[in-house]
N, CA, C and O atoms as CSV, one atom per row, in Angstrom:
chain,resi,resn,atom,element,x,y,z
A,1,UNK,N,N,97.786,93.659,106.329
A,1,UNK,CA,C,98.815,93.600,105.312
A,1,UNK,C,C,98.159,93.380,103.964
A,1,UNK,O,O,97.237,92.600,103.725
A,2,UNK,N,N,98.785,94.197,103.116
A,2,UNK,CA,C,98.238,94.080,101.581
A,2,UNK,C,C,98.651,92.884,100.887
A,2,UNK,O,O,99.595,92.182,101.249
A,3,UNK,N,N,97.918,92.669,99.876
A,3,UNK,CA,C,98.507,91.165,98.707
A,3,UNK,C,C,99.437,91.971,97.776
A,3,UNK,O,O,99.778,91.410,96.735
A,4,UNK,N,N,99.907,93.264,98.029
A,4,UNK,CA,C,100.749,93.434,96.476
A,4,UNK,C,C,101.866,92.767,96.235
A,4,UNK,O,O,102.591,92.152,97.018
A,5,UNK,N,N,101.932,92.894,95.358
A,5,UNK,CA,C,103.028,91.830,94.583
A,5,UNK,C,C,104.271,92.305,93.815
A,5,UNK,O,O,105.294,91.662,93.583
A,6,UNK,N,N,103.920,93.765,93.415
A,6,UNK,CA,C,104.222,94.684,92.849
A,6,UNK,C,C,104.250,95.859,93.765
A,6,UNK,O,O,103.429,96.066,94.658
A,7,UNK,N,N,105.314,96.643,93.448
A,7,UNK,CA,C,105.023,98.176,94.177
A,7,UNK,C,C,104.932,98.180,95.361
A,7,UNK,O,O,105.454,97.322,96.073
A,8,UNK,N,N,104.029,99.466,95.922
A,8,UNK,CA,C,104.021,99.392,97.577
A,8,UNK,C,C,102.830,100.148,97.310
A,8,UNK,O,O,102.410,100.749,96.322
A,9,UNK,N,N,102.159,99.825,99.155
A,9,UNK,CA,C,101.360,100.935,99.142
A,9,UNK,C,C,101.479,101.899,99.827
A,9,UNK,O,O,101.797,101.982,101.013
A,10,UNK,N,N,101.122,102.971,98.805
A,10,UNK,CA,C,101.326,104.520,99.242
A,10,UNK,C,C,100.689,104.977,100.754
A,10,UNK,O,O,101.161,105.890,101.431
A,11,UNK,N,N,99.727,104.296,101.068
A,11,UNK,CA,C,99.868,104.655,102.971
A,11,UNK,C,C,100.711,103.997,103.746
A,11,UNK,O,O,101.323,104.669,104.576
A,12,UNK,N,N,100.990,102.355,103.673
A,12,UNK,CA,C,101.958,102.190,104.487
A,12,UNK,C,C,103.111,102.864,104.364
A,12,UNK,O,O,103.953,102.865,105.262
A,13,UNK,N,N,103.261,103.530,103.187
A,13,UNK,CA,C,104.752,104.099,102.256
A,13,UNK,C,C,104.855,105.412,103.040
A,13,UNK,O,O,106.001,105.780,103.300
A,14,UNK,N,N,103.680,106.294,103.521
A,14,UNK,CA,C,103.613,107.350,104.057
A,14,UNK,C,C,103.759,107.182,105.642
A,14,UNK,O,O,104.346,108.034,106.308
A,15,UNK,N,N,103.070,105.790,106.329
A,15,UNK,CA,C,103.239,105.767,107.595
A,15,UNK,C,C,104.845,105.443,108.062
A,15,UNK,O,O,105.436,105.894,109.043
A,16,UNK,N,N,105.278,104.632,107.161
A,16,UNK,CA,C,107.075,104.431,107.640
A,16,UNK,C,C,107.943,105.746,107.045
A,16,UNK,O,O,109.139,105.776,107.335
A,17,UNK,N,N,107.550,106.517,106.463
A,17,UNK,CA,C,108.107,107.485,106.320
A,17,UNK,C,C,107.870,108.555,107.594
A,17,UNK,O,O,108.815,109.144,108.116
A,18,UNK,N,N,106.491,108.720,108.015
A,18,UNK,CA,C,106.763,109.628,108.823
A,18,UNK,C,C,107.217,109.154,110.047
A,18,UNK,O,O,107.753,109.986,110.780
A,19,UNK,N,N,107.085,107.498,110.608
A,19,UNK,CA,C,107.636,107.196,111.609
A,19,UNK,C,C,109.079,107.381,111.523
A,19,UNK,O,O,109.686,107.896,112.461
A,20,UNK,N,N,109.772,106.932,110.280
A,20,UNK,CA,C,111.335,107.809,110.307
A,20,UNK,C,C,111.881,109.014,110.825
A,20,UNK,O,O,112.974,109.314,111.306
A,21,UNK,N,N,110.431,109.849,110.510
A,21,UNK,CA,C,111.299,111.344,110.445
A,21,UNK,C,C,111.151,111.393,112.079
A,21,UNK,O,O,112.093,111.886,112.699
A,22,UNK,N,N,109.887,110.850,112.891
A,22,UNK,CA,C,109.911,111.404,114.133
A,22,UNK,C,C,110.970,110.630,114.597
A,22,UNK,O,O,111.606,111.292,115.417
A,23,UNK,N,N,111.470,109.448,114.424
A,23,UNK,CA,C,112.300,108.619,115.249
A,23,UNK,C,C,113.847,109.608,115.236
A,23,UNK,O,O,114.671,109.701,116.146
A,24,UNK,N,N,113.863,110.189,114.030
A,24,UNK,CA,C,115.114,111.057,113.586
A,24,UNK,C,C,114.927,112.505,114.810
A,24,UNK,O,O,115.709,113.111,115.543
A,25,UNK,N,N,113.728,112.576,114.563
A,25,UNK,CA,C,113.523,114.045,115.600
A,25,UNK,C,C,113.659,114.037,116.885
A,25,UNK,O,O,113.884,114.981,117.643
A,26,UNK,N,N,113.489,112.747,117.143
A,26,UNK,CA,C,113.547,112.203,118.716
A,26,UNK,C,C,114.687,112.043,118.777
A,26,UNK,O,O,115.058,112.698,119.750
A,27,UNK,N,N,116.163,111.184,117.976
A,27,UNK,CA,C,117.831,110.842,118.372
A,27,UNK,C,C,117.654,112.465,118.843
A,27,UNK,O,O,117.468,112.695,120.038
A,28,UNK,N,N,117.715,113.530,117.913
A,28,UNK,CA,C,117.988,115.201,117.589
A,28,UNK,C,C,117.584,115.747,119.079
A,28,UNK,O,O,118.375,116.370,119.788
A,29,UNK,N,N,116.720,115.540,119.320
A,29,UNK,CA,C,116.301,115.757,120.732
A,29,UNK,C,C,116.643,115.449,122.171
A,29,UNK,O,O,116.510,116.019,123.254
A,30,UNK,N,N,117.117,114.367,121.750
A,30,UNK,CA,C,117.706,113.167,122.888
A,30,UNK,C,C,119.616,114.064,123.176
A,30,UNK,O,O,120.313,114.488,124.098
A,31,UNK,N,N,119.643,113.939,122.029
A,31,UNK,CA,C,120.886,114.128,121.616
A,31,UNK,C,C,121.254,115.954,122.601
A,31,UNK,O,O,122.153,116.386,123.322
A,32,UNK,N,N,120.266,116.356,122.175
A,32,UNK,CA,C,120.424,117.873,122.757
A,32,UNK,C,C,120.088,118.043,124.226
A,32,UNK,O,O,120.845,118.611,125.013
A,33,UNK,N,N,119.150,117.626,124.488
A,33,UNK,CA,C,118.899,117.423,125.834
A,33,UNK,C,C,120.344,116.510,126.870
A,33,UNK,O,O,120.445,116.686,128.084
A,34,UNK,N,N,120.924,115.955,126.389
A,34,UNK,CA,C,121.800,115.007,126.625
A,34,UNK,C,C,122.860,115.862,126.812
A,34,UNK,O,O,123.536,115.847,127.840
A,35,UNK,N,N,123.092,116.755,125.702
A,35,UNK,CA,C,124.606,117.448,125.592
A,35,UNK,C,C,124.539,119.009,126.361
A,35,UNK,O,O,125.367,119.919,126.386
A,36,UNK,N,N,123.116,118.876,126.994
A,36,UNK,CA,C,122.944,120.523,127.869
A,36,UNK,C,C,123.112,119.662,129.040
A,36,UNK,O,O,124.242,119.801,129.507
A,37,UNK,N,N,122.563,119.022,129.529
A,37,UNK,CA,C,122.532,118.425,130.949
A,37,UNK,C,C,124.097,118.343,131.362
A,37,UNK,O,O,124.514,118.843,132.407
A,38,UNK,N,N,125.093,117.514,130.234
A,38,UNK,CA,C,126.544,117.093,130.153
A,38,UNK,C,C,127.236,118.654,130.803
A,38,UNK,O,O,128.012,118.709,131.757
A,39,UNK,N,N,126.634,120.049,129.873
A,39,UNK,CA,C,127.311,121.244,130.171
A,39,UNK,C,C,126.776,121.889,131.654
A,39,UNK,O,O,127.322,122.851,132.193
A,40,UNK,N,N,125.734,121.250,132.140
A,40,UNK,CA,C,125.646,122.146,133.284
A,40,UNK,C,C,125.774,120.915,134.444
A,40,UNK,O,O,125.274,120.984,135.567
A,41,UNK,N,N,126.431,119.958,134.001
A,41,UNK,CA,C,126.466,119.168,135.161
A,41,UNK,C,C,128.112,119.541,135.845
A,41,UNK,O,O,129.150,119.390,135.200
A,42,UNK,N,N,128.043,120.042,137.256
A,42,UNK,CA,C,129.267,119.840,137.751
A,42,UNK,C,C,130.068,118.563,137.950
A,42,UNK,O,O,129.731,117.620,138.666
A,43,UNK,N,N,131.289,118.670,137.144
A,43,UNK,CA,C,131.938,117.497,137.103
A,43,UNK,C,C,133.749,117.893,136.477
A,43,UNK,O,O,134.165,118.158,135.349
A,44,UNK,N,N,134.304,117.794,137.540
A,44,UNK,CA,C,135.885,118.387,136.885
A,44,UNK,C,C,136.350,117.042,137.152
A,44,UNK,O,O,135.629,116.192,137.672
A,45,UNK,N,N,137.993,116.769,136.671
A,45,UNK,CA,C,138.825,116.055,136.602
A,45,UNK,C,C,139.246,115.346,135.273
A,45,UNK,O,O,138.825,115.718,134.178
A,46,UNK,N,N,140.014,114.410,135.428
A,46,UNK,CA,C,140.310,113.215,133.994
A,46,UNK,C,C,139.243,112.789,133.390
A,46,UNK,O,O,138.917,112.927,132.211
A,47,UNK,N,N,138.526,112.083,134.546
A,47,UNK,CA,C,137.248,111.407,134.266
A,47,UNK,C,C,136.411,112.390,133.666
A,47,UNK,O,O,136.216,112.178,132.469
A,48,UNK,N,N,135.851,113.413,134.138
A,48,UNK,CA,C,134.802,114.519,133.274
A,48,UNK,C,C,135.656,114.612,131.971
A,48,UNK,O,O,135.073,114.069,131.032
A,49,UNK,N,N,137.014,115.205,131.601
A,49,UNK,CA,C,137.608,115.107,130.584
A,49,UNK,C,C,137.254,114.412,129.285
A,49,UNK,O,O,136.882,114.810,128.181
A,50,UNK,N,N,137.568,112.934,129.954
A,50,UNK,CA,C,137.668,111.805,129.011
A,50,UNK,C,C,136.179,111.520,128.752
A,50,UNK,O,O,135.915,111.156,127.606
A,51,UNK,N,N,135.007,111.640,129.755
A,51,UNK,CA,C,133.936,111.798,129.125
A,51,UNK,C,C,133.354,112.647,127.881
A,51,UNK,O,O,133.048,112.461,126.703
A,52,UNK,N,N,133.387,113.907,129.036
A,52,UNK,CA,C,133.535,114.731,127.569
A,52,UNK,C,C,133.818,114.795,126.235
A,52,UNK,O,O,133.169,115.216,125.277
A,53,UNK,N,N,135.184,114.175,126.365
A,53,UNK,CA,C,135.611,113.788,124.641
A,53,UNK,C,C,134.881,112.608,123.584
A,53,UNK,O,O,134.696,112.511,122.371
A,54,UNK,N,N,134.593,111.795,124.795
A,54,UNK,CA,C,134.413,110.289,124.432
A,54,UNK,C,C,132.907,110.759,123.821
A,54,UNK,O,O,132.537,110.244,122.766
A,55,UNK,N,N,131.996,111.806,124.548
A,55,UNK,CA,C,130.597,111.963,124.411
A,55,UNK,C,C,130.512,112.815,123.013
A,55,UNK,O,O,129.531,112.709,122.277
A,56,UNK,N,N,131.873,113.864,122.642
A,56,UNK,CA,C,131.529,114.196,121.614
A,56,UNK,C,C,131.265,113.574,120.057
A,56,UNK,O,O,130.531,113.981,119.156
A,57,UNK,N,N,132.569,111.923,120.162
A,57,UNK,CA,C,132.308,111.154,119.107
A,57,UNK,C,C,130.703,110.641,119.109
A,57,UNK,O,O,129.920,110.523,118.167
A,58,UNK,N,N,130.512,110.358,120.689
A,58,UNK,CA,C,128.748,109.791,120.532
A,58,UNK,C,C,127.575,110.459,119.972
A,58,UNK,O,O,126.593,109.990,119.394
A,59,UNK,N,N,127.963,111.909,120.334
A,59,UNK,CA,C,126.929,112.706,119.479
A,59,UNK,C,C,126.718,113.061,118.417
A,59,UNK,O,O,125.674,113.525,117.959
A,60,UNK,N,N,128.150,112.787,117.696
A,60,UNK,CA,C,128.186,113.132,116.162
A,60,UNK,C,C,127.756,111.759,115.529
A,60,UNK,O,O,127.164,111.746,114.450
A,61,UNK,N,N,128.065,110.574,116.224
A,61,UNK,CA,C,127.237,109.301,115.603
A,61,UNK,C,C,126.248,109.080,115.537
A,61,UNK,O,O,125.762,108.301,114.716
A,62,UNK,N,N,125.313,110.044,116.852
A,62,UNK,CA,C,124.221,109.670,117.000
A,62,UNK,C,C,123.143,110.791,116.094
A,62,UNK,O,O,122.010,110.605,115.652
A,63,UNK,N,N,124.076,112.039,116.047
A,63,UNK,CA,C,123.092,113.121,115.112
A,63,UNK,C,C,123.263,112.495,113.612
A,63,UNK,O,O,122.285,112.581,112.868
A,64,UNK,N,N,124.612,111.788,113.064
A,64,UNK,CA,C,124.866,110.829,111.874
A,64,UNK,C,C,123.779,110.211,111.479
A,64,UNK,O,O,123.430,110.436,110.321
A,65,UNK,N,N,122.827,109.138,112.427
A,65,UNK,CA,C,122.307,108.618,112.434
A,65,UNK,C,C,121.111,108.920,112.262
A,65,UNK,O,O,120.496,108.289,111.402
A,66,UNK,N,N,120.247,110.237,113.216
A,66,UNK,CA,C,119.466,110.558,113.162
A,66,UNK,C,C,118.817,111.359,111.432
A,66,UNK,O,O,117.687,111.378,110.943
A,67,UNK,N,N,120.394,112.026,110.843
A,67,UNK,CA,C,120.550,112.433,109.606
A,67,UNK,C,C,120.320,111.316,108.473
A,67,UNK,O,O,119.833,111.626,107.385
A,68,UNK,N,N,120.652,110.161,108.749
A,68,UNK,CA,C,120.399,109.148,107.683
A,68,UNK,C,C,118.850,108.706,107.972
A,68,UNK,O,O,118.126,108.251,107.087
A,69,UNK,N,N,118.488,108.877,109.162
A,69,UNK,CA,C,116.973,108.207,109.041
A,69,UNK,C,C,116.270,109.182,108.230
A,69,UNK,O,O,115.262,108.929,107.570
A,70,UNK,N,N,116.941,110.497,108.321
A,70,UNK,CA,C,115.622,111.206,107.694
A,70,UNK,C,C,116.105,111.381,105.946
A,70,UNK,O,O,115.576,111.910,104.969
A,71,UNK,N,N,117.023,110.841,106.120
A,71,UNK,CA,C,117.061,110.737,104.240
A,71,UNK,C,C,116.399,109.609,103.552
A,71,UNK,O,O,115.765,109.662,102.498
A,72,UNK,N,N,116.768,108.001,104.718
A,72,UNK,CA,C,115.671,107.485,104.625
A,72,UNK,C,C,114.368,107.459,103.813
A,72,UNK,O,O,114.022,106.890,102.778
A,73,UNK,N,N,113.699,108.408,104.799
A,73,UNK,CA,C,112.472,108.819,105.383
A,73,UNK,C,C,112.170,109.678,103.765
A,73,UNK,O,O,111.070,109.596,103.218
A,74,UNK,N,N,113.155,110.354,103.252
A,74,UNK,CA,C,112.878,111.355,102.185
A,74,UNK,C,C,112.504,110.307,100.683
A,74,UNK,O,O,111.612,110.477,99.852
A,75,UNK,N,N,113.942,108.828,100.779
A,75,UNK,CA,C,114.072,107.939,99.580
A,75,UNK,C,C,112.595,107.344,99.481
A,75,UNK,O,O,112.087,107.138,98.378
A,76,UNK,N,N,111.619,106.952,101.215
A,76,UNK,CA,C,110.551,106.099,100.980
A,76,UNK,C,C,109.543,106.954,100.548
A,76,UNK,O,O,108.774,106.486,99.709
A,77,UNK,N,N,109.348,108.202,100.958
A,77,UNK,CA,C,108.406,109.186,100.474
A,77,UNK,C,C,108.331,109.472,98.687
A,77,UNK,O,O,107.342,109.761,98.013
A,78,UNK,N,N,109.614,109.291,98.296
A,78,UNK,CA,C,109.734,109.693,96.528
A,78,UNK,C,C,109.409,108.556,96.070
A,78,UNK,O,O,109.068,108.707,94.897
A,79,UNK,N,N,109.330,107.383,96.421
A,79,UNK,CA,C,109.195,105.914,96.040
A,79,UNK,C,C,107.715,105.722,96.285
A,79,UNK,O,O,107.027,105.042,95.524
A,80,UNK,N,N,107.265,106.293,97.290
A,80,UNK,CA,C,105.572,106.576,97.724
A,80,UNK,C,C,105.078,107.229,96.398
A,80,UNK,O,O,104.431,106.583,95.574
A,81,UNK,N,N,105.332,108.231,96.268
A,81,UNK,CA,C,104.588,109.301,95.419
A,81,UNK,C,C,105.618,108.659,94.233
A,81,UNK,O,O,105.310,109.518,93.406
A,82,UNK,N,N,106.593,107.828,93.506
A,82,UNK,CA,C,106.874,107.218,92.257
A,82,UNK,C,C,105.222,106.403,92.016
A,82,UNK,O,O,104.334,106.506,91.169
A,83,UNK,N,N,105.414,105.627,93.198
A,83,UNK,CA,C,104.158,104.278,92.846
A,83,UNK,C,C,103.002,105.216,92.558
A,83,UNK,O,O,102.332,104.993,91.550
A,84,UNK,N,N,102.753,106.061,93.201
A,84,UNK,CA,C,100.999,106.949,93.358
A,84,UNK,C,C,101.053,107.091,91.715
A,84,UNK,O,O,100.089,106.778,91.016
A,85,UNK,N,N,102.666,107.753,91.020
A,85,UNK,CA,C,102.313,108.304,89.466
A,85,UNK,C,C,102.214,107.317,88.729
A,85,UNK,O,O,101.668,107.490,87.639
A,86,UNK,N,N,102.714,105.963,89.090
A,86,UNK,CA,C,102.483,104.810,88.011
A,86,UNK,C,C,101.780,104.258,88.069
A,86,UNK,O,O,101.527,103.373,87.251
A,87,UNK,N,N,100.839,104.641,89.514
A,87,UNK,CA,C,98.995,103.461,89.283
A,87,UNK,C,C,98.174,104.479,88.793
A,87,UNK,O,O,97.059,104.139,88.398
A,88,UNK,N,N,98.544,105.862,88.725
A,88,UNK,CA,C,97.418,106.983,88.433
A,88,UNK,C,C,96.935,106.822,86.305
A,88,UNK,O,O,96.094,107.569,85.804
């Protein structure tokens, strides 16, 4: 860990940025893999129904989510490269 006091530093600034974006790429992934398995799994009735529905709010929360990490991921990167232009 650094002593700054001020600012950030531009590698840790770059390593939590890109750990964002993969963590974002991974919900995106999860998420898809999740919602093919759901379509080829045999399963009729209420219950498949009400899953179904219930799973579509989960996926739009969870791709929500995955969408905010990577904006995140975009705010710490411009804040990275802000600090790089004001120590240069």
């Amino acid at each position: 860990m650094s002593n700054i006091t001020h600012g950030n530093n531009p590698q840790e600034m770059q390593e939590l940025a890109t750990l964002l974006t993969q963590k974002s790429e991974e919900i995106n992934q999860m998420v898809s893999q999740l919602t093919t398995k759901l379509a080829s799994t045999g399963w009729e009735g209420p219950d498949a129904g009400r899953f179904r529905s219930d799973w579509e709010g989960h996926r739009a929360k969870l791709t929500g989510i995955a969408s905010e990490l990577g904006t995140v991921s975009q705010t710490v990167q411009k804040n990275k490269q802000d600090q790089e232009t004001a120590s240069a």
